[in-house]
Steps between C-alpha positions, in 0.01 A plus 500: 500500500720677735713799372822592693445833646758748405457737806330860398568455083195486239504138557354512856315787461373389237406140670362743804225681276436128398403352770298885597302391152628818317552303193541832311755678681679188546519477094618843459754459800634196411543610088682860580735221712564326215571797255697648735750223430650482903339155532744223475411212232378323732273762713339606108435149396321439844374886415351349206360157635308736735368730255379186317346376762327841536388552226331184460267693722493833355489439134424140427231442762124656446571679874475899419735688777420880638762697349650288218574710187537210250117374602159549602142386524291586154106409497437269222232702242201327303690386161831503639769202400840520617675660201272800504578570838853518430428721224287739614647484876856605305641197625845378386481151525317216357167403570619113618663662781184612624363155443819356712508793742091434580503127487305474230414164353318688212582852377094531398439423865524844586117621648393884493512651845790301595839610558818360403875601522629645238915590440602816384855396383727535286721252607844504324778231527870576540796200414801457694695241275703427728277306746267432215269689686162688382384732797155608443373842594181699463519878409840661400706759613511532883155424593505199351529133729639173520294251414705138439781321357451244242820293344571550144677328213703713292620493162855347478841614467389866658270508200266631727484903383578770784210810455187595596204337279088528489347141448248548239177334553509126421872534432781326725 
């Protein structure tokens, strides 16, 4: 769908390396927008939407783009499954998204000599209660990138703790 251009802002420059195909830059562009917190609500959320839409691409489909940090091709080895790649790749995400990410009806349908995506990650989730938003990223600090926004429930009466917390595995 059609964004409203805001002149020479991340937005349209961002929507400019777009429609070039430089997926990557655009992601980078178009999250240093967002942290720099000059958008208006409504230029981030459509910031966002965009970077969703983007990343659909980037992360979530098995397409492998020249110069993306968070991914690359990897050449499937005799005996490999999905969670020993991860492991001995140094991957920080679960095996299923490789599964998702390749399109794969079967993790065991990997084949030796074959490559496949793979996802370097982390990703790492920040809350803003007030929208009852969860903003996805992967990487931290200032390399890191927008990746979505997802909706959340939240405990009630501001039960919902302020901090910074590490999900253990299998843990909510």
């Amino acid at each position: 769908g059609a964004v409203a251009s805001t002149g020479d802002g991340p937005l349209a420059l961002g929507q400019a390396l777009i429609q070039d195909g430089r997926l990557v830059e655009a992601r980078e562009l178009l999250t240093r927008g967002l942290d720099s917190e000059s958008l208006s609500p409504t230029q981030a959320e459509e910031v966002r939407i965009l970077l969703g839409h983007v990343n659909d691409e980037l992360v979530f489909s098995p397409r492998i783009y020249p110069g993306d940090p968070w991914s690359r091709e990897y050449e499937v080895k005799s005996g490999d499954s999905l969670s020993r790649i991860v492991s001995r790749e140094g991957l920080q995400v679960d095996w299923r998204l490789l599964q998702r990410v390749n399109a794969l009806s079967r993790p065991e349908s990997i084949q030796a000599g074959k490559s496949i995506k793979v996802v370097q990650g982390p990703f790492h989730a920040e809350i803003d209660k007030p929208s009852h938003r969860m903003d996805l990223y992967l990487g931290e600090g200032p390399q890191r990138v927008f990746v979505r926004s997802y909706v959340v429930g939240l405990g009630e009466m501001g039960s919902t703790p302020l901090g910074r917390f590490q999900v253990q595995r299998g843990r909510k």
